[in-house]
Each structure stands twice: as structure tokens, then as C-alpha cells.
C-alpha positions as CSV (number, residue, x, y, z in Angstrom):
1,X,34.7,-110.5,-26.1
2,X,35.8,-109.2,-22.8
3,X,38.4,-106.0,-22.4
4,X,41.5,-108.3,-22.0
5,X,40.3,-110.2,-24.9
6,X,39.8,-107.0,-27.5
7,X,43.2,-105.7,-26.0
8,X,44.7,-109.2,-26.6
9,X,43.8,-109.0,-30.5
10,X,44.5,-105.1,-31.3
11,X,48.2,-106.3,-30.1
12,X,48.2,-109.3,-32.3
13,X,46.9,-107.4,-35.2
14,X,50.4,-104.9,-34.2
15,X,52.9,-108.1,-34.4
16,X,51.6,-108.9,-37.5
17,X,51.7,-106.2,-38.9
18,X,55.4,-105.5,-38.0
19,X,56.4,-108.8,-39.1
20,X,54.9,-108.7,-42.5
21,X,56.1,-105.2,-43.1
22,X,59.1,-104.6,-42.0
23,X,62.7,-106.0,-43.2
24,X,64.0,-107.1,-40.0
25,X,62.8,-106.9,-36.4
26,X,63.4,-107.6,-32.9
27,X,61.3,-107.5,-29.3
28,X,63.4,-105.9,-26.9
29,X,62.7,-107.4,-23.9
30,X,63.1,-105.7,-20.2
31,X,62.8,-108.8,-18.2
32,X,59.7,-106.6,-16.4
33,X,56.0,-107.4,-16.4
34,X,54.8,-105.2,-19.8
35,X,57.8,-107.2,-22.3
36,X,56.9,-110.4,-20.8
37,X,53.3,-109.9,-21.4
38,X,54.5,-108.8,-25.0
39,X,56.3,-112.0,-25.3
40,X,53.8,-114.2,-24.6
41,X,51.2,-112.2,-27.2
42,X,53.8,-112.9,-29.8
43,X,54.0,-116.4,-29.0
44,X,50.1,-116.2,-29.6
45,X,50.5,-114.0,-32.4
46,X,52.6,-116.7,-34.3
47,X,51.1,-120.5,-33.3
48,X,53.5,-120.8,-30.7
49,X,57.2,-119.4,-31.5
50,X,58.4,-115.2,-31.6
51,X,59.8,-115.7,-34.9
52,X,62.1,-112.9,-34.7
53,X,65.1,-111.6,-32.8
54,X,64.2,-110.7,-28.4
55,X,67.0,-109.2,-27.4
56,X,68.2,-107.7,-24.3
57,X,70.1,-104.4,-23.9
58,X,71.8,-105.3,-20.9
59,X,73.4,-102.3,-18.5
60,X,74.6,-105.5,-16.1
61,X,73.2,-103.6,-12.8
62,X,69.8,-105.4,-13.4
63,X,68.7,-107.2,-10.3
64,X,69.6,-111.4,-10.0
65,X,66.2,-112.4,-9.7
66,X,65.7,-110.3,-13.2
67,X,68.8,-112.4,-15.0
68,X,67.5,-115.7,-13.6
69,X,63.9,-115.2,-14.9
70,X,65.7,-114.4,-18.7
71,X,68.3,-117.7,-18.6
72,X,65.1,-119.4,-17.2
73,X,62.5,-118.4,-19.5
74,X,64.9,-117.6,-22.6
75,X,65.2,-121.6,-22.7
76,X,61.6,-122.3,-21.7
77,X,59.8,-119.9,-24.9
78,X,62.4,-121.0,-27.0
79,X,63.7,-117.5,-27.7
80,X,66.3,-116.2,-29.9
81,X,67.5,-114.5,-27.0
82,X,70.6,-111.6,-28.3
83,X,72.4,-109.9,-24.8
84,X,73.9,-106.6,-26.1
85,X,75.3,-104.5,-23.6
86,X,75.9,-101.4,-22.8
87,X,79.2,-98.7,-22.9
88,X,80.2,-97.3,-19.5
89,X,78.8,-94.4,-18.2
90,X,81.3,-91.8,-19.3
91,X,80.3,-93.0,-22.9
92,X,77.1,-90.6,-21.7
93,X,76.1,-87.1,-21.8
94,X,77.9,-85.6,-18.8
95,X,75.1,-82.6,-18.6
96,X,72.3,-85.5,-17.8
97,X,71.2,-86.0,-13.5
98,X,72.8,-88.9,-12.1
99,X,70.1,-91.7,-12.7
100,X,69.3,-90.5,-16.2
101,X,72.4,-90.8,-16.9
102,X,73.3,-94.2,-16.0
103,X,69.9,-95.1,-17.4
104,X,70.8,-93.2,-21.1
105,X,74.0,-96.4,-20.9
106,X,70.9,-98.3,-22.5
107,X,70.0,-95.8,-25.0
108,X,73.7,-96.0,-26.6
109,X,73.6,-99.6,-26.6
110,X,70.6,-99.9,-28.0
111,X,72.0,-97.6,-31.0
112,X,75.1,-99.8,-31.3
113,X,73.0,-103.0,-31.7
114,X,70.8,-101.1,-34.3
115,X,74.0,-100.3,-36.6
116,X,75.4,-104.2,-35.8
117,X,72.3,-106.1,-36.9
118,X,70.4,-103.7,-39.3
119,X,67.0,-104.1,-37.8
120,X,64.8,-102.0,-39.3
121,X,62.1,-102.5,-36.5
122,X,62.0,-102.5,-32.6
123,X,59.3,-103.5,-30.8
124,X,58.9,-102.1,-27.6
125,X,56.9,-102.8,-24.2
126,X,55.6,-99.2,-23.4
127,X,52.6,-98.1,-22.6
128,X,50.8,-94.7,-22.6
129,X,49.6,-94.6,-19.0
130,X,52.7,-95.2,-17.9
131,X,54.4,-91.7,-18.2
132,X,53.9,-88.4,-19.6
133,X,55.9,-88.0,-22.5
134,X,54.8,-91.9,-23.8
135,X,51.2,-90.7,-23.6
136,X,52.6,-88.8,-27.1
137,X,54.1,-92.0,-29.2
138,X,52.1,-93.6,-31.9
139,X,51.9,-97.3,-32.3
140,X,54.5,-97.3,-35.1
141,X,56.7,-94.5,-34.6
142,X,59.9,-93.4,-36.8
143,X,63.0,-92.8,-35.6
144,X,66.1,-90.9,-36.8
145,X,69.3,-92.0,-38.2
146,X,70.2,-91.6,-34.9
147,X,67.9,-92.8,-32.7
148,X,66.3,-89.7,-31.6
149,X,62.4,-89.0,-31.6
150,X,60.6,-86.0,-32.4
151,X,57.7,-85.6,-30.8
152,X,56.2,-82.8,-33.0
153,X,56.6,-84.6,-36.2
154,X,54.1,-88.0,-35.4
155,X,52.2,-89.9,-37.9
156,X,48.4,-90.1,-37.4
157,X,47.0,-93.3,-36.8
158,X,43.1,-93.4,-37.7
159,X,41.1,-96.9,-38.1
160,X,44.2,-99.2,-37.5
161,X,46.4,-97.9,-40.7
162,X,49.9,-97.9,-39.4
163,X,52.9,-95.8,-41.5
164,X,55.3,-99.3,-41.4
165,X,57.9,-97.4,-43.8
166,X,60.8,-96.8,-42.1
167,X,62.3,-92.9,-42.8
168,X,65.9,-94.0,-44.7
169,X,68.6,-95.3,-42.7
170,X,66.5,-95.1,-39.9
171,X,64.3,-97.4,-38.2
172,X,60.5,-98.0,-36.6
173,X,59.7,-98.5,-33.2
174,X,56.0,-100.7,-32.7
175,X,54.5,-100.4,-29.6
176,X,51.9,-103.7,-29.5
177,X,51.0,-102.6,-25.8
178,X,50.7,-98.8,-25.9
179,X,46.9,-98.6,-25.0
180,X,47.2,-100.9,-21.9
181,X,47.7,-100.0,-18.4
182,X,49.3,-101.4,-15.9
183,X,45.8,-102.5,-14.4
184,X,45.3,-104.7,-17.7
185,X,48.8,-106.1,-17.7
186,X,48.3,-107.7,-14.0
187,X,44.8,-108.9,-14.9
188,X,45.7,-110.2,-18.2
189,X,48.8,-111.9,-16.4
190,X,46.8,-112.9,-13.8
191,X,44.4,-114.5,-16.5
192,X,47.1,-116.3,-18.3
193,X,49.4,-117.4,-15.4
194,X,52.5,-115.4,-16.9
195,X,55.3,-116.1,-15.2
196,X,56.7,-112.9,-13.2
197,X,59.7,-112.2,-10.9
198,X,59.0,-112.6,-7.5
199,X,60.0,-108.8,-6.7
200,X,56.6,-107.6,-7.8
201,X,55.5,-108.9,-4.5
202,X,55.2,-107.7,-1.7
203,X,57.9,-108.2,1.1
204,X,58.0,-106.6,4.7
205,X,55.9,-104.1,3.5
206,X,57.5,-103.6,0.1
207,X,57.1,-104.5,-3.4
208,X,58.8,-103.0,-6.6
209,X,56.2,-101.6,-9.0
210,X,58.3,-101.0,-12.0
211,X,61.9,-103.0,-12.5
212,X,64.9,-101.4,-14.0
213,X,68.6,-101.1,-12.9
214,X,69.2,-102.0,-9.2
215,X,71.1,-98.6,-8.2
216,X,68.4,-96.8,-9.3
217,X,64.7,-98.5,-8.9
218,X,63.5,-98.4,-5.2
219,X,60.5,-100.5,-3.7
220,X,57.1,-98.7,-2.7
221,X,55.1,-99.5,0.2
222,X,53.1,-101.9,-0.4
223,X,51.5,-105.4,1.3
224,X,50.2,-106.8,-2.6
225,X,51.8,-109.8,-2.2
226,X,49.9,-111.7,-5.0
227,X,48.3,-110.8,-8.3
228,X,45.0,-110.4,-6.9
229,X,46.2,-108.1,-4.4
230,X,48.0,-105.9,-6.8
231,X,45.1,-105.6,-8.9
232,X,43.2,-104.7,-5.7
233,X,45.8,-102.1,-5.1
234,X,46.2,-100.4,-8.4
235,X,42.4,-100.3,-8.6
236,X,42.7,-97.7,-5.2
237,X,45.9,-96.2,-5.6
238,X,46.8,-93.0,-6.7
239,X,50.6,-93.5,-6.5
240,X,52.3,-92.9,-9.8
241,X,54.0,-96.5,-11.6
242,X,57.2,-95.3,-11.3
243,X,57.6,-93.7,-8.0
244,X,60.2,-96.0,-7.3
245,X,62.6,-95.2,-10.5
246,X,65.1,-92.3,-9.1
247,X,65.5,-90.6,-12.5
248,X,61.7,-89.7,-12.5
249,X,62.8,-87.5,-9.5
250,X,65.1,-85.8,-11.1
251,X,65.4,-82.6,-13.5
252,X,62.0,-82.1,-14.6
253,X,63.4,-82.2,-18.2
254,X,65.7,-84.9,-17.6
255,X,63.3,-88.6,-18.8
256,X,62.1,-86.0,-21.9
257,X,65.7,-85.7,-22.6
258,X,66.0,-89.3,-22.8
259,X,63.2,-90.4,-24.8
260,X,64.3,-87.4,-27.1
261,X,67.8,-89.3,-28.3
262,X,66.0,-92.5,-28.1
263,X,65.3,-93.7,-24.7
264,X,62.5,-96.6,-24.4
């Protein structure tokens, strides 16, 4: 077995896992590269079919090509796709910067679909490499009646044994993708000819690196316009993932803050 091949069945080991152990879950899905790649694992994880919930918290600033790729592909993997979205901004804590918080809108609607449906489990597309304070999460990781994470109070996780019990009232997040990086998502998409949206790509000298809400994720400079080409770039780049996302230039507290009361 190759690298993409051992990632590829750790993660399949993690859906199945969730699924037999947990009550009721859901794949919340992003519309960007890592959920998509999580999507298609689960389809392999389960012959064919994500048996559970994927559900979309949707802030309705996403970008079009982002909501034409979910009506698209929704229908396409057969998905039980649930759109929940999000209060307005003033529903938010005034104290946060500007992008973090239009970008904490999600956090609250992901807490109201929590208490609507009762899942017990989320499983989420993050990944370690991808920021500092996700380089602390575990692969399942409890949260608080509330939401909210605390990052001094993490289970170990030694030889693949996972805590799946939910604290009460509370629920588990499962992250199936935490020890990729964003190197082994565009080779294993590359590999697997995953569908992506075409604003990965590079155009007049600009591609978007990591997708979230349009008024608040900027392009880099960048002339990757195909898979190969990204790989080629991320393999010489030392430009963080999310130089383009405006809240990462914020407060220094400000995405720990987030992540905190139950940001992704």
C-alpha cells in the first residue's frame, strides 16, 4: 500500500467507527475540496451510499459556483442533503473582528441544527496541517452542551481506540481526515478524479486555496491551473492554506475564539 492508500483506510476505519457507535450522525459538508474528499471516502466506506445525514450549514454568502457544485453533486451521490442556515449577524458576539464574526453566523447554526435533529455525532472535514489550533483536536472529540471545545480537557487516542461516548446532552465531533494535508487531498483527488469547483484553479494569475464565504475569502497568486500544477505548487510553497481567508488576519485570538464555542 501506497501513502494515499494507508490514509484512504485509517479514514474508513473512522466512518465506521462513528456509524456503529454513535446514535445519530451527520457529514457536514463545506462544498470545498477536504468535505468532498470526505464524501467520496464514505461512499467507499459503505459500498456505495453515505448512509447518514450530509448537511450544509449554509451562511447564503457562499460563492455560485460553490451552490451549483452541491444541487449538482447532492443529486449525483445520492445524498441526503439537509440546508440549515444561519441567524443574521447581530445574532453574533458583538466583541468578535469583523470576518470572525460573520464567519461565527455558522457556529450558531450549526448549534441550532444540533438541538433540531438530536445528532449525537458530526463529522467534520478538518485537518491538522491546516491551522494552529486544529493541530490540537483528536479524531473524536467531545463537545459541550453547548457546542464549545476545550482544548485542555482532550482524550488520548493510542493504537486506534477512539472515546465514541458522547459527554451527556452533548455531542462528538469525528474528524476522518485530520492527519491529511492539503498535499494528500489534491493527490488523492487527483487520483480518484473527484469532482472540484473550478475556483481552485487558477485564473489571471489567481486561484482560491481555501473556499468559504464570498465577503471574506480572497484568491492568492497563483498560475496552478490544474491538479498537477497545484500539487507542483504546494510541493514549493511556503504560503500558509488560508492566506486568503480575512478572519485569519485578524485579532490574533480571534479563529481560537471561534473554535472555542464551536467553530469547525
Amino acid at each position: 500500500m501506497n501513502r494515499l492508500d494507508d490514509l484512504e483506510a485509517q479514514s474508513i476505519f473512522i466512518f465506521r467507527e462513528a456509524f456503529a457507535r454513535l446514535r445519530r450522525v451527520a457529514l457536514l459538508w463545506s462544498l470545498g475540496k477536504d468535505s468532498n474528499v470526505m464524501i467520496w471516502i464514505a461512499r467507499k466506506a459503505f459500498f456505495g451510499r453515505v448512509p447518514f445525514p450530509v448537511m450544509h450549514v449554509d451562511t447564503e454568502k457562499k460563492f455560485p459556483e460553490m451552490y451549483a457544485f452541491r444541487d449538482r453533486f447532492a443529486a449525483e451521490w445520492d445524498l441526503d442533503l439537509k440546508v440549515e442556515y444561519c441567524p443574521p449577524v447581530e445574532a453574533v458576539d458583538p466583541s468578535l473582528p469583523p470576518a470572525a464574526r460573520s464567519a461565527a453566523r455558522k457556529t450558531e447554526g450549526l448549534k441550532l441544527a444540533v438541538a433540531k435533529y438530536g445528532f449525537d455525532g458530526l463529522i467534520a472535514g478538518i485537518r491538522r496541517d491546516e491551522e494552529p489550533t486544529r493541530a490540537k483536536e483528536r479524531v473524536f472529540s467531545p463537545r459541550g452542551i453547548e457546542g464549545g471545545w476545550d482544548v485542555r480537557d482532550q482524550p488520548p487516542e493510542f493504537w486506534d481506540q477512539f472515546n465514541a461516548a458522547p459527554p451527556p446532552g452533548a455531542h462528538l465531533r469525528v474528524h476522518p481526515i485530520l492527519h491529511w494535508t492539503e498535499l494528500d487531498i489534491w493527490q488523492y483527488t487527483k487520483r480518484e478524479a473527484i469532482p472540484i469547483i473550478p475556483l481552485y484553479l487558477a485564473r489571471n494569475g489567481k486561484r482560491y486555496r481555501s473556499l468559504g464565504d464570498a465577503d471574506i475569502t480572497f484568491p492568492v497568486a497563483s498560475e496552478a491551473a490544474t491538479i498537477d500544477e497545484i500539487v507542483a505548487e504546494l510541493e514549493a510553497t511556503r504560503i500558509p492554506e488560508r492566506a486568503g481567508r480575512a478572519m485569519d488576519h485578524e485579532t490574533e485570538d480571534a479563529f481560537e475564539r471561534l473554535r472555542v464555542t464551536g467553530y469547525l
